[in-house]
C-alpha positions as CSV (number, residue, x, y, z in Angstrom):
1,X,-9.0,2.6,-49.4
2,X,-12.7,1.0,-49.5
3,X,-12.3,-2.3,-50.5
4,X,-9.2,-2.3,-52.7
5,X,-6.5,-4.4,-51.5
6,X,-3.0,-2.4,-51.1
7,X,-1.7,-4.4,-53.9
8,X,-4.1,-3.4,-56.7
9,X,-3.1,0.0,-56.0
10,X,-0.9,2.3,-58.5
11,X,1.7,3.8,-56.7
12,X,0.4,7.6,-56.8
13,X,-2.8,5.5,-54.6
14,X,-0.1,4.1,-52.1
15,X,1.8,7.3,-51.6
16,X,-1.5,9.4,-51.3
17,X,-3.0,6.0,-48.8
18,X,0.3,6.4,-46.4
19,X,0.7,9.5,-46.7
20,X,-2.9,10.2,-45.2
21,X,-1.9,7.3,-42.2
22,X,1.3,8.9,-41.6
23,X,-0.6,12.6,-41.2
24,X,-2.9,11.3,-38.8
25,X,-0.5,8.9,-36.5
26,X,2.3,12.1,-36.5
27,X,0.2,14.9,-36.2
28,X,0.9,15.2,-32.5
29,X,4.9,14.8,-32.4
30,X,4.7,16.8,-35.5
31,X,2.8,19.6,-33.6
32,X,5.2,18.9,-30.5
33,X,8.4,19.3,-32.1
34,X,7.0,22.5,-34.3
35,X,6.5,24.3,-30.8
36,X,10.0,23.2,-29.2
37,X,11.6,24.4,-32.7
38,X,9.9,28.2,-32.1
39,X,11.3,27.8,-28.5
40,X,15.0,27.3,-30.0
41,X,14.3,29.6,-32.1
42,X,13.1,32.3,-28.7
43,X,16.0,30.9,-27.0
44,X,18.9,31.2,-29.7
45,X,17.9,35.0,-29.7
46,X,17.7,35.4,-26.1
47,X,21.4,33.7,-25.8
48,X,22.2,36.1,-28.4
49,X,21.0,39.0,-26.8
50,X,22.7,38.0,-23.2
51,X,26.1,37.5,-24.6
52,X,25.5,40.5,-26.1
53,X,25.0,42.2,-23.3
54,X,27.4,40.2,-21.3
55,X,30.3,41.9,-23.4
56,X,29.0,45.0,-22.9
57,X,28.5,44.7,-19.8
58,X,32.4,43.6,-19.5
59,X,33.5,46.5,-21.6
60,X,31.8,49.2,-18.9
61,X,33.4,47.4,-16.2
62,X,36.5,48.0,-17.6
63,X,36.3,51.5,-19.0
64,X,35.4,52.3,-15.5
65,X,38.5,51.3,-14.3
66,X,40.5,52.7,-16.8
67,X,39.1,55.6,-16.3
68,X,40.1,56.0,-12.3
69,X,43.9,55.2,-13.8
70,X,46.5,58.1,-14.2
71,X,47.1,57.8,-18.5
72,X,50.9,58.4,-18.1
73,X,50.9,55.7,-15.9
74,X,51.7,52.9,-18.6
75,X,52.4,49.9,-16.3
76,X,48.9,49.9,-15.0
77,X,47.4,50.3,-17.8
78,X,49.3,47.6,-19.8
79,X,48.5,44.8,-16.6
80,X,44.9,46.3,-17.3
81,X,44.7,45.7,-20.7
82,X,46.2,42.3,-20.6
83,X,43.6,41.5,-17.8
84,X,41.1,42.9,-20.8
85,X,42.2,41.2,-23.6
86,X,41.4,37.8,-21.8
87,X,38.0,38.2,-20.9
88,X,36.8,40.0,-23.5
89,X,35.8,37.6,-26.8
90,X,37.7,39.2,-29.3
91,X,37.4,37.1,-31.6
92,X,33.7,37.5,-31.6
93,X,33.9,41.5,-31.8
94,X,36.6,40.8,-34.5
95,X,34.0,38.8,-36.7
96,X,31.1,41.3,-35.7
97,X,33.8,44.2,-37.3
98,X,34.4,42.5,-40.4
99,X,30.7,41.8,-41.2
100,X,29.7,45.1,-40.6
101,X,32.7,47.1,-42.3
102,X,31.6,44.7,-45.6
103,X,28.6,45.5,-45.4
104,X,29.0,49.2,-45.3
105,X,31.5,49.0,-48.2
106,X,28.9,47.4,-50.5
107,X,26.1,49.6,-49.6
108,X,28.3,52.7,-50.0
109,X,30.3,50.9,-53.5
110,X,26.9,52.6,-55.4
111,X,27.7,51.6,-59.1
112,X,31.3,51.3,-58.2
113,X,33.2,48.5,-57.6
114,X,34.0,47.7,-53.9
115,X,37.0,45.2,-54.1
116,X,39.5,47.7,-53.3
117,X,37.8,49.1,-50.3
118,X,37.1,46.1,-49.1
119,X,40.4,44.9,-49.2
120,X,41.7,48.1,-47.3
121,X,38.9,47.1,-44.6
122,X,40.3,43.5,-44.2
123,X,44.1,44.2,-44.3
124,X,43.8,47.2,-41.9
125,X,41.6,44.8,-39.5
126,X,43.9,41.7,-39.6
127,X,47.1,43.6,-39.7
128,X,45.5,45.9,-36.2
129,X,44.2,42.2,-34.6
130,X,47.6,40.3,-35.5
131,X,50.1,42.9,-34.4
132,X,48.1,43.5,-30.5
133,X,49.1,40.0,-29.8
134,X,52.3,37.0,-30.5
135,X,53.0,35.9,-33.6
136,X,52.5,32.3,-33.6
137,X,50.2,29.8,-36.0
138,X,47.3,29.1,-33.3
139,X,46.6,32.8,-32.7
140,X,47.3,34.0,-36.1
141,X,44.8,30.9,-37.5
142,X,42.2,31.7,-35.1
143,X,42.3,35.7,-36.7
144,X,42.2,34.6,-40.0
145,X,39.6,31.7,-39.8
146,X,37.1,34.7,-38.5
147,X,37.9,37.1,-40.7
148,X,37.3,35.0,-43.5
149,X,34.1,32.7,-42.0
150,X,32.5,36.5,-41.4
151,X,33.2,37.0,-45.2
152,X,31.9,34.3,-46.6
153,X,28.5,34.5,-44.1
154,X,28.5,38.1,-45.5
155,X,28.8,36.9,-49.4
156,X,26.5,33.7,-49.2
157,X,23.7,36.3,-48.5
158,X,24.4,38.0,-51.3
159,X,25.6,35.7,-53.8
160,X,25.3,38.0,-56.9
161,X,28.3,39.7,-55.3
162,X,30.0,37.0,-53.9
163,X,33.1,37.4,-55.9
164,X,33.2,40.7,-55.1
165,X,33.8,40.0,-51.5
166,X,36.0,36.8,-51.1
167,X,38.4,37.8,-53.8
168,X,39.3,41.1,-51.7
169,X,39.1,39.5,-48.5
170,X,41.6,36.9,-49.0
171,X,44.2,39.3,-50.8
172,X,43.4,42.1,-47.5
173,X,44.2,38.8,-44.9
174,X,47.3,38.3,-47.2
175,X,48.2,41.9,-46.7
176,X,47.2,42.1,-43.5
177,X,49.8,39.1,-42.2
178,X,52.3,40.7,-44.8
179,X,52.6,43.7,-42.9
180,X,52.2,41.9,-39.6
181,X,55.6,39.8,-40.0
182,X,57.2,42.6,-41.8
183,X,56.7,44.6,-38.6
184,X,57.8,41.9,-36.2
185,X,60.9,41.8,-38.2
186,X,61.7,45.7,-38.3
187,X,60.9,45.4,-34.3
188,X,63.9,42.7,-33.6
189,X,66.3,45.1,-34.4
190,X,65.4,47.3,-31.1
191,X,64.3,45.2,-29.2
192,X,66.3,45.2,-25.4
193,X,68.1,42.2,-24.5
194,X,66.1,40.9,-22.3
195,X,63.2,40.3,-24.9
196,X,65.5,39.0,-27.4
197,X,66.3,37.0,-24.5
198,X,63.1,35.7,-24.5
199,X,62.8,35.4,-28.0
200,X,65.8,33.0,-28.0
201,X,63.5,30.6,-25.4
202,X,60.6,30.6,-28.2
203,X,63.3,30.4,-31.6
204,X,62.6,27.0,-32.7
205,X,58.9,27.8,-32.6
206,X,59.3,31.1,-34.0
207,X,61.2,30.0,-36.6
208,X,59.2,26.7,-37.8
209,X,55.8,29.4,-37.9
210,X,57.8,32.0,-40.3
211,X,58.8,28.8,-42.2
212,X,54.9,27.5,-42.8
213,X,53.0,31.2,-43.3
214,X,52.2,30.1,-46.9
215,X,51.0,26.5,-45.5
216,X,49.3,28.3,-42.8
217,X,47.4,30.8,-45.1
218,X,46.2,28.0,-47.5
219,X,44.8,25.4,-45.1
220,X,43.0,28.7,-43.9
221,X,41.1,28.9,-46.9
222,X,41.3,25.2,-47.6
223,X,39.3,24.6,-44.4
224,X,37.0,27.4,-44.4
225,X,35.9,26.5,-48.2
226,X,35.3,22.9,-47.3
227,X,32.8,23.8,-44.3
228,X,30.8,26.4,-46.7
229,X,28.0,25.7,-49.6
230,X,29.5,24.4,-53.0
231,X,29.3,27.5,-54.6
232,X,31.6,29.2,-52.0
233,X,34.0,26.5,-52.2
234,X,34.4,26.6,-55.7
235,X,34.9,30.3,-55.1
236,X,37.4,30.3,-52.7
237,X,39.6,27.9,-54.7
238,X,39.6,29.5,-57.6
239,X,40.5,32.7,-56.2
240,X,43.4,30.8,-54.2
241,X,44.7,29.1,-57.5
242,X,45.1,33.1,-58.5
243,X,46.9,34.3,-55.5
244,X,49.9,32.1,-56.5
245,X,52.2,35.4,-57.1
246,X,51.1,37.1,-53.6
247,X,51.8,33.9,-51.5
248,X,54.9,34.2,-52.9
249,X,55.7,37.4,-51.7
250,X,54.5,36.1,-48.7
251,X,57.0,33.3,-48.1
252,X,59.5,35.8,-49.2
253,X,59.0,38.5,-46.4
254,X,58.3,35.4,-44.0
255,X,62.3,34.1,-45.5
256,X,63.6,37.3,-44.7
257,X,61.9,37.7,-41.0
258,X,63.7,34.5,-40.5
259,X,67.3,35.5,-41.7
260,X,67.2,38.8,-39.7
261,X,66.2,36.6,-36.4
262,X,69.2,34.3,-37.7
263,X,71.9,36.9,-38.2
264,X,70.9,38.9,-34.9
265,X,70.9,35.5,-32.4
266,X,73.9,33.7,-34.3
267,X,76.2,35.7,-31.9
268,X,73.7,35.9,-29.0
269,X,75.5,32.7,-27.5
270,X,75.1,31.9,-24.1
271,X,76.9,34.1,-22.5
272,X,75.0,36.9,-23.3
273,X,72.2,35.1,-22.7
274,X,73.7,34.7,-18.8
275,X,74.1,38.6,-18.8
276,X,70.4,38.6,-19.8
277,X,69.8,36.4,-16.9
278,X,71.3,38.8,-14.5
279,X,68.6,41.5,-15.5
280,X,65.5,39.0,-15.4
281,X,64.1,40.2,-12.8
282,X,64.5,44.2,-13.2
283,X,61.6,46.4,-13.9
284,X,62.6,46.5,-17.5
285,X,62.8,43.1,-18.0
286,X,58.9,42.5,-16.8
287,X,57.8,45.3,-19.1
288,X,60.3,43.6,-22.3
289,X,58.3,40.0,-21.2
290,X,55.1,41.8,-21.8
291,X,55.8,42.4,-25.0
292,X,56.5,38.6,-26.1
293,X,52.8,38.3,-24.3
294,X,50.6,40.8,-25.9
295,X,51.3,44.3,-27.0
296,X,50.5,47.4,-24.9
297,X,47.4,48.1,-27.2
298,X,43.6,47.3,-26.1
299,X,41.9,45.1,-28.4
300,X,39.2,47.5,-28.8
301,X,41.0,50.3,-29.6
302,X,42.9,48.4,-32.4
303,X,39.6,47.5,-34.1
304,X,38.6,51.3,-33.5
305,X,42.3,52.2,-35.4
306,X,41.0,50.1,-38.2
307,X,37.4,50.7,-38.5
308,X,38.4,54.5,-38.4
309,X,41.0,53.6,-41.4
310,X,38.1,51.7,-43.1
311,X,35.7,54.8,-42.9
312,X,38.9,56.6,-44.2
313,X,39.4,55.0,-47.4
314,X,35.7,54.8,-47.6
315,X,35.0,58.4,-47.7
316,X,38.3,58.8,-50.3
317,X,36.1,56.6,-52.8
């Protein structure tokens, strides 16, 4: 600054004065946290990599097992997959699916438009993931929350086709639970007695869930817009705003679902749910609880079903 007091500088001579201070008193920390950043960096990868191959590792041990197991021996096998289902991070391989079966659609769309393969791709994946399990708003949130945060990581790398990918994505996850509760309800009808008996203990909550699947569906996309770039956001409400008719339909199957439930229990009283009782604790009964728990179906092999459905309606196109 030679002899020139700080207050007969300009203000480009002040910024270019501490700016040359602030290099040399930082240049250490500066240098410091540059190396611990790279070592995140290393060690996000290598966490990465480990979970990775924790999974996988999971996965082997339990295709072993399954593999020492008779195949018409269905008991087993469902105690095994429910064991499965557990400790393997679905939810994890369920986002890894989506990405990937976007991404494929896009690179094999050509000149053509994707939006209807991709919306095959995310109704067959959320329909598959949503029927292995109960039907109940924390579970069913969780499924749709990753499908669609997988989307949007997918279309804010390629924003020139961003459209392209949320628009179909939200109208497959509205498909997808479509089918889902349309399935539960055709299911009620032959269901044994002892799992309507058990339906009965969980009708309150059953009921308030079929009465909110709209609600449900829009803070989805409410809270997945808010947590994503502007651009996204704006996006994703815009294409809501659209889907007015299909949420409709939606609260109209959910309606539905919830008068056959209704007009099956109204004469279930509680006698016959005494006669259940009697039964409770038969070999039928265990397998009818199972299926309030989680369907006989491995996780793995649903998202298999559904990939395999993707590549399907991929190769049609």
């Amino acid at each position: 600054m030679s002899n020139k007091k700080l207050e007969d500088l300009s203000l480009s001579e002040i910024k270019s004065y501490i700016s040359a201070i602030l290099e040399d008193k930082t240049k250490n920390l500066k240098e410091e946290l540059e190396d611990l950043l790279a070592k995140q960096e290393q060690l996000q990868i290598a966490l990465k990599k480990k979970e990775h191959e924790l999974q996988n590792a999971k996965y082997n041990v339990f295709d072993s097992i399954e593999s020492t197991i008779n195949k018409e021996d269905v008991a087993t096998l469902s105690k095994l997959h429910q064991v499965k289902l557990q400790n393997i991070d679905l939810f994890d391989l369920l986002g890894e699916t989506v990405e990937s079966a976007i991404i494929t659609a896009l690179e094999n769309s050509q000149d053509s438009e994707p939006n209807e393969t991709i919306q095959e791709v995310i109704k067959e994946l959320a329909y598959q993931t949503i029927k292995e399990g109960t039907l109940n708003t924390i579970r069913v949130r969780k499924i749709l929350s990753t499908i669609l945060h997988s989307a949007i990581e997918v279309a804010e790398a390629t924003p020139n086709r961003s459209l392209q990918i949320l628009e179909p994505t939200l109208k497959g996850m509205r498909w997808g639970l479509h089918h889902s509760i349309d399935r539960f309800k055709k299911r009620i009808a032959f269901m044994p007695i002892e799992a309507k008996h058990i339906l009965i203990e969980d009708y309150d909550t059953i009921m308030e869930d079929l009465s909110q699947t709209d609600i449900l569906f829009l803070q989805v996309v409410n809270t997945q817009a808010n947590e994503s770039t502007e651009d996204t956001r704006i996006t994703l409400l815009e294409i809501n705003k659209k889907m007015h008719y299909d949420l409709e339909e939606l609260v109209h199957i959910s309606k539905e679902t919830a008068t056959v439930m209704k007009d099956k229990f109204s004469s279930f009283a509680k006698t016959a749910v005494q006669k259940a009782d009697s039964a409770i604790n038969s070999d039928t009964a265990k397998e009818a609880k199972r299926m309030g728990v989680q369907a006989l179906g491995v996780a793995k092999d649903a998202l298999g079903n559904a990939i395999k459905s993707a590549k399907d309606a991929m190769e049609k196109k």
